[in-house]
C-alpha positions as CSV (number, residue, x, y, z in Angstrom):
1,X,-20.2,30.9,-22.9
2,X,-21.4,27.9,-24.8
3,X,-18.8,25.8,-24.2
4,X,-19.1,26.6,-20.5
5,X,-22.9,26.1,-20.4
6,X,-21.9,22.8,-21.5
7,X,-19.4,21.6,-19.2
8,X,-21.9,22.5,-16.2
9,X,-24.1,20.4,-18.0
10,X,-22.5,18.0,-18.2
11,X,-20.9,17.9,-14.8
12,X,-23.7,17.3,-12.2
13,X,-21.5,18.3,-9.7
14,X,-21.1,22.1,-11.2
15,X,-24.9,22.0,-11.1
16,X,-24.8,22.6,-7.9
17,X,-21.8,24.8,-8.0
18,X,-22.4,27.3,-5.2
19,X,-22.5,24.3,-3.2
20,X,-19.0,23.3,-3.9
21,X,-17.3,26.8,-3.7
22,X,-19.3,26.6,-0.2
23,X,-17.6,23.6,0.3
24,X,-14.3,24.8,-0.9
25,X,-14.5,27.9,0.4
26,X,-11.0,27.4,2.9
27,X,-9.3,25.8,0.1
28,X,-9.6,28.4,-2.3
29,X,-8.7,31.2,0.2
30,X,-5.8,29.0,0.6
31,X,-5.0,29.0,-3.5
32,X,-5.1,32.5,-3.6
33,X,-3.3,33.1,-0.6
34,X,0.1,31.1,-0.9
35,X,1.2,31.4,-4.7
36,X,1.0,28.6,-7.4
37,X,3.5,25.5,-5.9
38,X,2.3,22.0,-6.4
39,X,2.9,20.2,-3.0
40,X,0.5,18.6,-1.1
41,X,0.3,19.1,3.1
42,X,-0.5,17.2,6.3
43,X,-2.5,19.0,8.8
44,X,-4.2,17.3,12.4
45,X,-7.9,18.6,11.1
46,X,-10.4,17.3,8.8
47,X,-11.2,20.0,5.8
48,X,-12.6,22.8,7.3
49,X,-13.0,26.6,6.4
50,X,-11.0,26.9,9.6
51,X,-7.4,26.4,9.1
52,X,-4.8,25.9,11.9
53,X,-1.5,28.5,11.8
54,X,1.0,25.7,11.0
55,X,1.2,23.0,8.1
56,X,4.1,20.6,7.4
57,X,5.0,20.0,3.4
58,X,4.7,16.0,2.4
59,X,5.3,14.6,-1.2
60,X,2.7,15.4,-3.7
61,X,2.4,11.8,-4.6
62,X,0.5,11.2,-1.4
63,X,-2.5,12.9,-2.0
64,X,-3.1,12.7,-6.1
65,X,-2.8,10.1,-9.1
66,X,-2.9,11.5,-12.2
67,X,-5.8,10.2,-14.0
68,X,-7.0,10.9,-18.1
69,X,-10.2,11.9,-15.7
70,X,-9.1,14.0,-13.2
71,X,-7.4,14.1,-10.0
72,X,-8.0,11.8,-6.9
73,X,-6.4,11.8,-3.4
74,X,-6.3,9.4,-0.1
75,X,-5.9,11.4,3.6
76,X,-4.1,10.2,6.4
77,X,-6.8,9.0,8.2
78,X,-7.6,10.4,12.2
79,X,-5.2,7.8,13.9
80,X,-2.3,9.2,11.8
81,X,-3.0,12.5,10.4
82,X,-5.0,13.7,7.3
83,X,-3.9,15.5,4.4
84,X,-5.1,18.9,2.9
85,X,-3.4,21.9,1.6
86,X,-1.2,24.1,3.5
87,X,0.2,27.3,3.7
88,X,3.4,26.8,2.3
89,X,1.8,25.9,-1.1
90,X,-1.6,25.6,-2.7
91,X,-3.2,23.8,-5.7
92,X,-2.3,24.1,-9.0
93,X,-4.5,24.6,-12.2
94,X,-4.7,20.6,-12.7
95,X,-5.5,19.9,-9.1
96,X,-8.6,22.1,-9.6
97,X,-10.3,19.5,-12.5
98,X,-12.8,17.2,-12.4
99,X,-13.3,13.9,-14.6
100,X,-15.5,15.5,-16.9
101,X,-15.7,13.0,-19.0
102,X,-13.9,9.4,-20.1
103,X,-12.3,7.8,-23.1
104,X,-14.3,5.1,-22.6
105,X,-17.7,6.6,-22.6
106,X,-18.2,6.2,-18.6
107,X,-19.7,9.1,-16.7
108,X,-17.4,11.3,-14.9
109,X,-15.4,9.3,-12.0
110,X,-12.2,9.6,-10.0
111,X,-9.7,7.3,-9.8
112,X,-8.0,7.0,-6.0
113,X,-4.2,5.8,-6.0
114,X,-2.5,4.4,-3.4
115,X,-0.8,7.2,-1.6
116,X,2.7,7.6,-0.1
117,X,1.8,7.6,3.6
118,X,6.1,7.7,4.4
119,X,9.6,9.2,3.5
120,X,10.1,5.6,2.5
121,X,7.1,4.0,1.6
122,X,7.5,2.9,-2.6
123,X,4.2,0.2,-2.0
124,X,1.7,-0.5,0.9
125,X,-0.8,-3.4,1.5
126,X,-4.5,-2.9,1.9
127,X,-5.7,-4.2,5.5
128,X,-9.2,-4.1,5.1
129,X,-11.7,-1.7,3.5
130,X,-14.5,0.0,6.0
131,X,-16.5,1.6,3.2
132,X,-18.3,-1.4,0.4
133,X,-18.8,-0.6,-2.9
134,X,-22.4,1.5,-2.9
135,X,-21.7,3.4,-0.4
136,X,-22.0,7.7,-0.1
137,X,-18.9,9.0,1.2
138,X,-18.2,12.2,2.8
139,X,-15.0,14.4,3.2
140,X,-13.0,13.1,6.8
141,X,-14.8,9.8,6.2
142,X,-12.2,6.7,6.3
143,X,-12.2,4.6,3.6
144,X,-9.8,2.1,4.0
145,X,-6.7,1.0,6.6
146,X,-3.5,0.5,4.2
147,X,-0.6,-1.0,6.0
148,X,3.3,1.3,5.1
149,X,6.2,0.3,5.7
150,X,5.8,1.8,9.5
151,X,2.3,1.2,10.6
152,X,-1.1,0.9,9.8
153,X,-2.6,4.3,8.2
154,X,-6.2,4.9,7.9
155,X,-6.9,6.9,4.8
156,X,-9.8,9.2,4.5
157,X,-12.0,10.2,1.8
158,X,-11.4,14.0,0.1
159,X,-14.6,14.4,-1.5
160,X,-18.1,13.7,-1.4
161,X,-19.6,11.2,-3.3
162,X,-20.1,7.3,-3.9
163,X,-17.7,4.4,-3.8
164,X,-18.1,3.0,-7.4
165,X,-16.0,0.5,-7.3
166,X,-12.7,-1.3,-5.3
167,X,-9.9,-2.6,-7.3
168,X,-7.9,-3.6,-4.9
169,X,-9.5,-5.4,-2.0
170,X,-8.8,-6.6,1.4
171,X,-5.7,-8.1,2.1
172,X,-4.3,-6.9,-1.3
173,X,-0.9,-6.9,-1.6
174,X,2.8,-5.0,-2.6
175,X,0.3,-1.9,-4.2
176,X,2.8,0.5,-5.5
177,X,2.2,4.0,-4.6
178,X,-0.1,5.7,-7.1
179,X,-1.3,2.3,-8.3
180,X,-5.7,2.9,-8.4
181,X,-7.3,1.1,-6.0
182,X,-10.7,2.7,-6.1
183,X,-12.7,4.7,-7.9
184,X,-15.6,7.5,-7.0
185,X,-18.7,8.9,-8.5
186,X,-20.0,12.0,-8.2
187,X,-23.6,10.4,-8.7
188,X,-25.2,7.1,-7.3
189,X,-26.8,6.1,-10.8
190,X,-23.2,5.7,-12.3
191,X,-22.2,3.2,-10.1
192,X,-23.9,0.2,-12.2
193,X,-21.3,1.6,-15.1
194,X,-18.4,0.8,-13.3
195,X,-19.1,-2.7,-12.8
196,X,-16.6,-4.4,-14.7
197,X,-14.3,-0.8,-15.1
198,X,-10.4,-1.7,-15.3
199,X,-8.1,1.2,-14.4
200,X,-6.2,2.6,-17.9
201,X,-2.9,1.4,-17.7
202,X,0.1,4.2,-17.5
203,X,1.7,5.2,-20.5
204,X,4.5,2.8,-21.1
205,X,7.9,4.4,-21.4
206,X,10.4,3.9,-24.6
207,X,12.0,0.5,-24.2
208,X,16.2,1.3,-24.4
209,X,17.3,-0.1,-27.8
210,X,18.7,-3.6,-27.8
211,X,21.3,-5.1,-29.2
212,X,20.8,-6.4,-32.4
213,X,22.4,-9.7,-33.1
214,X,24.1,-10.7,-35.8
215,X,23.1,-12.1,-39.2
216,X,21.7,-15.6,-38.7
217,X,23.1,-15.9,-42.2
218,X,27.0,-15.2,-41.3
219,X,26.6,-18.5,-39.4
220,X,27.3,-20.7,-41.5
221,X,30.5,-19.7,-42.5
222,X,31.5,-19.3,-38.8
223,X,31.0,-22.9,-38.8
224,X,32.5,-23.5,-41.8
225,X,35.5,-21.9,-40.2
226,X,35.6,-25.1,-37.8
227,X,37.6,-27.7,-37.9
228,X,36.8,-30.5,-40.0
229,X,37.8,-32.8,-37.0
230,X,34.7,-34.6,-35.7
231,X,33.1,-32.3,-33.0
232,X,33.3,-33.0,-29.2
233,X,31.8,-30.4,-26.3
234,X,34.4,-31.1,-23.5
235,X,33.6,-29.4,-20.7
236,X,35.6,-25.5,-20.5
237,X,39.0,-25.6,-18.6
238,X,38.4,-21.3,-18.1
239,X,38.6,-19.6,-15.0
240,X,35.1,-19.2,-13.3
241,X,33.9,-15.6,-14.0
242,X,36.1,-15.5,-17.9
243,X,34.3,-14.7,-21.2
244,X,33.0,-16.9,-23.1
245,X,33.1,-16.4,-26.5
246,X,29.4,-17.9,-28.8
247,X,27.6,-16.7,-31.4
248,X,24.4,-15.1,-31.2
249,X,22.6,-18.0,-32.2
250,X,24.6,-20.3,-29.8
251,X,23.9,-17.9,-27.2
252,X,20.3,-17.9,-27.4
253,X,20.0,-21.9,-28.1
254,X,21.9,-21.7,-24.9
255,X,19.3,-19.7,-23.1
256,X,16.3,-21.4,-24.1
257,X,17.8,-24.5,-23.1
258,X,19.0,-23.5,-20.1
259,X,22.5,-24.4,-20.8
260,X,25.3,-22.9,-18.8
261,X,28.2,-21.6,-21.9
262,X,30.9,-22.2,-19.4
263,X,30.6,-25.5,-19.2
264,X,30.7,-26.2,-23.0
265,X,34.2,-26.1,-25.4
266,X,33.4,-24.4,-28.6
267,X,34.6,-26.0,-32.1
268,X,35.3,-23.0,-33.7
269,X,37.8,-20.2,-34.0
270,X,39.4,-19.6,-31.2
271,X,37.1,-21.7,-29.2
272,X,34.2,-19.8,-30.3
273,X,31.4,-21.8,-29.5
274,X,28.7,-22.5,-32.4
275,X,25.3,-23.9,-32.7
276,X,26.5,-27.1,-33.2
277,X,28.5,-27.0,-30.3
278,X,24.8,-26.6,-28.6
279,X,23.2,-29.3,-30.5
280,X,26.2,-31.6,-29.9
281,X,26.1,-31.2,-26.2
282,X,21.9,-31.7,-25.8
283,X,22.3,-35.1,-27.9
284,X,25.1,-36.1,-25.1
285,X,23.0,-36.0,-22.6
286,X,25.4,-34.0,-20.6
287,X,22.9,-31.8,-19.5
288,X,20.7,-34.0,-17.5
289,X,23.3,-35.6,-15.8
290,X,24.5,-32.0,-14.8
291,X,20.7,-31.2,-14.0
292,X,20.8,-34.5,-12.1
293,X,23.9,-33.5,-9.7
294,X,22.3,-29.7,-9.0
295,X,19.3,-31.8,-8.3
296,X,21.2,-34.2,-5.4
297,X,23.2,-31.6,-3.9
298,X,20.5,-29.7,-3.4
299,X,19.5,-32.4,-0.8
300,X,16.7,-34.5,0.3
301,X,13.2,-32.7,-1.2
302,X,11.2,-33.9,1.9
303,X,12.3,-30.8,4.1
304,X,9.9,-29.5,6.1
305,X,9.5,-25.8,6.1
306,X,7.0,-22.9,6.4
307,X,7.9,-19.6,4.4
308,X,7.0,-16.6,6.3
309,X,5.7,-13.4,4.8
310,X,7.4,-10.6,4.5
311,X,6.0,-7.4,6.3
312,X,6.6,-3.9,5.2
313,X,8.6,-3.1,8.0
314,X,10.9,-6.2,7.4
315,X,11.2,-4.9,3.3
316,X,12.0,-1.8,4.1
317,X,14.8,-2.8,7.3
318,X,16.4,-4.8,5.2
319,X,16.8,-2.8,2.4
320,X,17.9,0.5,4.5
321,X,20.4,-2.0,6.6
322,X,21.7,-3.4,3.5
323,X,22.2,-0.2,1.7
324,X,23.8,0.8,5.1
325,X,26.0,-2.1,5.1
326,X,27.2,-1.3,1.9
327,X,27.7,2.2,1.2
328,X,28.3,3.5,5.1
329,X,32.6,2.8,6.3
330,X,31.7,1.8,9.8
331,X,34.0,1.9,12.4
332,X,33.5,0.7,16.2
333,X,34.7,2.0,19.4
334,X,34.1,-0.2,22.7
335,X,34.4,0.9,26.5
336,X,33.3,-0.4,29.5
337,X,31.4,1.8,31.9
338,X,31.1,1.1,35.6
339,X,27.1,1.6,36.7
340,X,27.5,1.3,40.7
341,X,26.4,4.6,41.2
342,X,24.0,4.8,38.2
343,X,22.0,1.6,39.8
344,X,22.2,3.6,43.3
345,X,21.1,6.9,41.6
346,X,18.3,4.4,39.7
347,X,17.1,2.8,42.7
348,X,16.5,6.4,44.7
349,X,15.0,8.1,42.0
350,X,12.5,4.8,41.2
351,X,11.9,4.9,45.1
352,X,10.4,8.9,44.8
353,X,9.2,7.7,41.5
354,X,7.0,4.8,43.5
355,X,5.7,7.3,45.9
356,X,4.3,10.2,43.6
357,X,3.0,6.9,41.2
358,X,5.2,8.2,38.5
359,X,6.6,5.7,35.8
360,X,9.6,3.6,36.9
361,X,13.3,4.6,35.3
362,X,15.5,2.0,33.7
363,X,19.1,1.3,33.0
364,X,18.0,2.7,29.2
365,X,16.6,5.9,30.2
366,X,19.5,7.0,32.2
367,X,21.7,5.5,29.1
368,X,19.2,7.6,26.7
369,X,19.6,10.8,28.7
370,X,23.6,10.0,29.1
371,X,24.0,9.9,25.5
372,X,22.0,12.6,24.5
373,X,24.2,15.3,26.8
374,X,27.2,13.7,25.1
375,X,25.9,15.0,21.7
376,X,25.7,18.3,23.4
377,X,28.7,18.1,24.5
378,X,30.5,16.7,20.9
379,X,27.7,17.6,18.5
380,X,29.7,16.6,15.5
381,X,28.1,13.0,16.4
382,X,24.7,14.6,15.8
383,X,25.5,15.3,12.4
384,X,24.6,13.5,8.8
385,X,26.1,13.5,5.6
386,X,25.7,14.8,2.4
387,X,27.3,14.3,-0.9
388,X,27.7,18.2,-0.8
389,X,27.9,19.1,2.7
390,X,27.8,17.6,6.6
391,X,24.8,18.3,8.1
392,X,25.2,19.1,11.9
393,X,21.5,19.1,13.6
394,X,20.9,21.7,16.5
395,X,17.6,19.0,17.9
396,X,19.1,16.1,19.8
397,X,16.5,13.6,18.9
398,X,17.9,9.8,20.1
399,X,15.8,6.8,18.3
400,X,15.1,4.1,20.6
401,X,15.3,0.4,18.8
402,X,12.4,-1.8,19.9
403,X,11.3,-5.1,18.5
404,X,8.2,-6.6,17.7
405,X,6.4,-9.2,15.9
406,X,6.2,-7.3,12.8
407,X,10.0,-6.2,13.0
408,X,12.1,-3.5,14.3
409,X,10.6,-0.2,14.7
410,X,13.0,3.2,16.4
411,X,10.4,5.2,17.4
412,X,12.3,8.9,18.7
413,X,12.3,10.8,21.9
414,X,12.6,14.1,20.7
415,X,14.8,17.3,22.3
416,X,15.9,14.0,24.8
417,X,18.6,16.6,26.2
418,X,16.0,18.8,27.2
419,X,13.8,16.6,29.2
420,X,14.1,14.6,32.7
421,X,14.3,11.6,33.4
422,X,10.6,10.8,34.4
423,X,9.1,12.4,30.8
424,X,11.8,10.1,28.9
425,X,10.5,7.2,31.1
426,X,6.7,7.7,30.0
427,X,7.9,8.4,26.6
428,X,9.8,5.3,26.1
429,X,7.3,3.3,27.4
430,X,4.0,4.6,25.7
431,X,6.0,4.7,22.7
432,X,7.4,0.4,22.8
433,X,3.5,-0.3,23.3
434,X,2.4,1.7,20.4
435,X,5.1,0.0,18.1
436,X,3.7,-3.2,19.1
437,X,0.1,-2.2,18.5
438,X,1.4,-1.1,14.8
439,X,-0.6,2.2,16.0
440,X,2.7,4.3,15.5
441,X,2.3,7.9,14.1
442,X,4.9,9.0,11.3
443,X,5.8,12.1,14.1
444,X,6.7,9.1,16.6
445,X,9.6,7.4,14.1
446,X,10.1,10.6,11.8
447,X,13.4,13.1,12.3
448,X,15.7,11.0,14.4
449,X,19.3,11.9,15.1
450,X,21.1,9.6,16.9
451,X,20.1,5.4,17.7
452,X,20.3,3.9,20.5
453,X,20.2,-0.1,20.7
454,X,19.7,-1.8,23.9
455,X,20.4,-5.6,24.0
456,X,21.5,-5.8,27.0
457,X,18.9,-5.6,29.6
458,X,16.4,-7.6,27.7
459,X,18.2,-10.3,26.8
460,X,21.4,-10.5,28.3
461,X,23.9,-10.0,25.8
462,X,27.6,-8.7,26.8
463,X,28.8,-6.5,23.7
464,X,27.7,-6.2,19.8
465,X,28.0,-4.1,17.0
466,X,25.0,-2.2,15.7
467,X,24.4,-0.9,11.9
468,X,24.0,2.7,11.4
469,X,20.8,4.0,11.0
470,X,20.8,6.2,8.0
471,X,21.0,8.7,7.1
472,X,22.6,9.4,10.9
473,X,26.6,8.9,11.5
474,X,26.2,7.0,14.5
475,X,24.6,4.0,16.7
476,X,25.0,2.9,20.7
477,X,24.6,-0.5,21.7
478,X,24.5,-1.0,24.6
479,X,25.5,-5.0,26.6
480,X,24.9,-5.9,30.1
481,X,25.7,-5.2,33.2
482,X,28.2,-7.9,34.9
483,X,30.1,-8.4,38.5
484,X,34.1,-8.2,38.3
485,X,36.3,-7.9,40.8
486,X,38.8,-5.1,40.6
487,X,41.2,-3.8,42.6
488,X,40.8,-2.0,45.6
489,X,42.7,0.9,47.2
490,X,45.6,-1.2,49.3
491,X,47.9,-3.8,47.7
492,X,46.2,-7.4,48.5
493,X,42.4,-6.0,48.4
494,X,40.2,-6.5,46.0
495,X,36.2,-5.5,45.3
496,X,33.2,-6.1,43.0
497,X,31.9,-3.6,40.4
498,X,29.4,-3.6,37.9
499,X,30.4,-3.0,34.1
500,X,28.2,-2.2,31.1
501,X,30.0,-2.8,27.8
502,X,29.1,0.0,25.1
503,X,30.1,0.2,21.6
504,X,29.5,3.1,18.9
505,X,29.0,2.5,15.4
506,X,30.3,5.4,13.8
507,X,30.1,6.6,9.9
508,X,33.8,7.2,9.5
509,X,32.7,10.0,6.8
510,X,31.8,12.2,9.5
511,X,32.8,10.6,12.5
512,X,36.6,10.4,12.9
513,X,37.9,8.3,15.1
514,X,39.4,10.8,17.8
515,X,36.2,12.7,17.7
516,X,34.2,9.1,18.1
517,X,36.3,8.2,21.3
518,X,35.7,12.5,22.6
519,X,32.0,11.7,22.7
520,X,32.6,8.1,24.4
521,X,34.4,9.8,27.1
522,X,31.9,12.2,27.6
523,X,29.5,9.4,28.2
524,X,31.3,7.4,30.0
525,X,31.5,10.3,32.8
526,X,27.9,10.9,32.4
527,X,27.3,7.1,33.1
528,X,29.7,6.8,35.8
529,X,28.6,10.5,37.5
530,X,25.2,10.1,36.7
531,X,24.6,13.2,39.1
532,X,25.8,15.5,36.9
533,X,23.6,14.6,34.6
534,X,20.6,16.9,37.1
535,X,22.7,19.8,36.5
């Protein structure tokens, strides 16, 4: 009872503590309710005693950063979504503490981490703060807008209190997730104490044991092992990419200098190179006249360049196409569908479309609906893989490729089989103007199945080959429509028809090539009968 008088003491917060089990009244009914699991949950609502029936599980590390204090959280602010505690899981004992007190004598505080606002977000950027240091702030109140590797999030505040201090400000940088970038008081007088406060840096992990070099004292007779012929560093007539054999202390002369060992002929046994092999070849002056010929071909040092940041969106692109690139064996099948009756079909359908002021249809909604009843029809092409297993998904949910001046965003029309053509028109189109507003939600890019990449309409290009978008198995890209002439029904005649070149990118792991050219043909009749795509 003491020790528990104390803590409430000391804790102003617990002063008023039938105000905060007021306050967390839901929350707690929520503990009690669902077990002892430590996730963390999204939900559309701020925190409220009133919980909706349906929560969706995210990574813990989005809401908390482990703290010696306590535990802190950031929510998905009211343009995204904001993040509580669900039904699937609840709080654990830790999630329950409060910074009680500090190794540093401050009052009690919370530290805020950057949160994981996305499957693949590993660092985000601060875009500007809307809450100054000094101010109260209340659960549901948004703090700051980070920028992921998808959009720009707004993160909300979990608790009540006051913003003590920011540690990173606007504009900041490549924060990693769970790096502190604020910190909260429970009280306004301890703000003045946090004035100069520096976040505790994270216990650093064992460095892996290096090497240990040899004696510096066995040198010597390694060089006394030489030849006594005077000593000449030619430079090495091995292969590019062989082993070169130095001592440790040649090695790390060689290092400090800069030196590249290749280039030297060692003096010792068996061409083993030796610290006066390094010494020989710095008094040559072989070094600068190599450093002089990297210089010149590196060309004239006027060039005029700008260097371009790198967004999020770009960072993450390129390191999902790369790792595609790499470890996906792509494979790519090509036909060429005839669209005469899809542009007939089009132009009657945009004509009732006009009339009822629905949204118009293009050439890449009836391609997004064509493809999406071919994955009905072959659904092994809606599938992923897994070290342990293929995944085949019953949801046909077709990712849309759009560019913008922050970089390629797929934001998904989901259950695309399911809908007509007019909803996947409006779709498309409110969902290319929210991924170049940078206002898209993690629900409008999340839990795609199959990509489809249009190049053709845009811009005009005939045929390419698109990388898989992992972890799916396959990819459409889709050329332009062009005039040939063909030949008619009687010798001697001839017509024109339009063609559209497509090619799918397949992952040949679960894609095999028969199977790849079944679900072509399916939509290549869907394309070139687009009626039967209204049955």
């Amino acid at each position: 009872m003491g020790c528990g008088s104390r803590m409430i003491g000391h804790s102003r917060k617990l002063q008023n503590v039938h105000k905060l089990l007021k306050q967390e009244q839901a929350i707690s009914a929520c503990w009690l309710a669902c077990g002892s699991h430590t996730s963390g949950f999204i939900r559309n609502e701020r925190l409220h005693p009133s919980f909706p029936a349906t929560y969706s599980t995210i990574s813990r590390t989005a809401l908390f950063s482990n703290t010696t204090n306590g535990l802190t959280g950031g929510r998905i602010g009211s343009s995204m979504h904001s993040i509580v505690f669900g039904k699937e899981s609840s709080w654990s004992h830790s999630m329950l503490r409060r910074g009680l007190a500090s190794d540093s004598g401050l009052p009690p505080h919370q530290e805020i981490g950057m949160p994981s606002l996305s499957p693949t977000m590993t660092e985000g950027n601060i875009a500007r703060w809307l809450k100054k240091e000094g101010d109260k702030v209340s659960p549901g109140e948004v703090l700051c807008e980070v920028e992921t590797d998808k959009a720009t999030v707004e993160m909300e505040c979990m608790e009540e209190g006051y913003l003590a201090k920011i540690l990173k400000g606007d504009g900041s940088k490549e924060i990693k997730v769970g790096e502190v970038i604020a910190i909260t008081v429970e009280d306004e007088d301890d703000i003045r104490q946090f004035r100069d406060y520096s976040p505790s840096a994270p216990a650093a992990k064992p460095a892996a044991p290096k090497a240990q070099p040899a004696p510096p004292q066995k040198e010597p007779a390694v060089e006394a092992s030489a030849a006594p012929a005077p000593k000449s560093s030619q430079p090495s007539s091995a292969p590019p990419g062989a082993r070169v054999l130095a001592s440790p202390m040649a090695r790390k002369m060689a290092e400090d200098q800069n030196i590249t060992l290749s280039s030297i002929k060692g003096t010792g046994h068996d061409g083993l190179i030796v610290k006066a092999d390094i010494e020989d070849y710095l008094a040559s002056g072989k070094k600068a006249s190599v450093a002089a010929t990297k210089q010149k071909i590196a060309g004239p040092a006027d060039l005029d360049y700008t260097d371009i940041p790198l967004s999020q969106i770009r960072k993450v692109t390129a390191s999902r196409l790369l790792f595609s690139k790499q470890t996906i064996p792509h494979y790519y099948l090509t036909v060429d569908t005839c669209v005469d009756k899809l542009m007939d079909l089009r132009s009657q359908l945009n004509s009732l479309q006009e009339s009822s002021g629905g949204e118009r249809i293009s050439v890449n909604d009836l391609v997004i609906k064509a493809a999406a009843l071919a994955l009905r029809k072959v659904p092994q092409c809606n599938s992923s893989w897994t070290d342990e297993y293929i995944r085949q998904y019953n949801n046909i949910n077709i990712n849309v490729a759009v560019q913008t001046d922050n970089g390629l965003f797929v934001p998904v029309i989901k259950d695309a089989d399911k809908k007509g053509l007019s909803k996947i028109a409006g779709e498309v189109k409110n969902l290319a103007q929210k991924a170049k507003d940078n206002s898209l939600k993690p629900e409008d890019y999340e839990g795609g199945t199959f990509t489809v990449s249009n190049l053709g309409g845009p811009f005009g290009i005939k045929q390419f080959c698109a990388i898989v978008n992992p972890p799916q198995s396959g990819i459409l890209a889709v050329g332009s429509a062009e005039k040939r002439v063909v030949p008619g029904s009687t010798p001697g005649e001839y017509n024109f028809a339009s063609f559209m070149s497509v090619t799918l990118s397949c992952d040949h792991r679960v894609i095999d090539g028969a199977i790849g050219a079944e679900w072509l043909k399916a939509f290549k009749g869907y394309i070139e009968n687009p009626e039967s795509m209204l049955l």
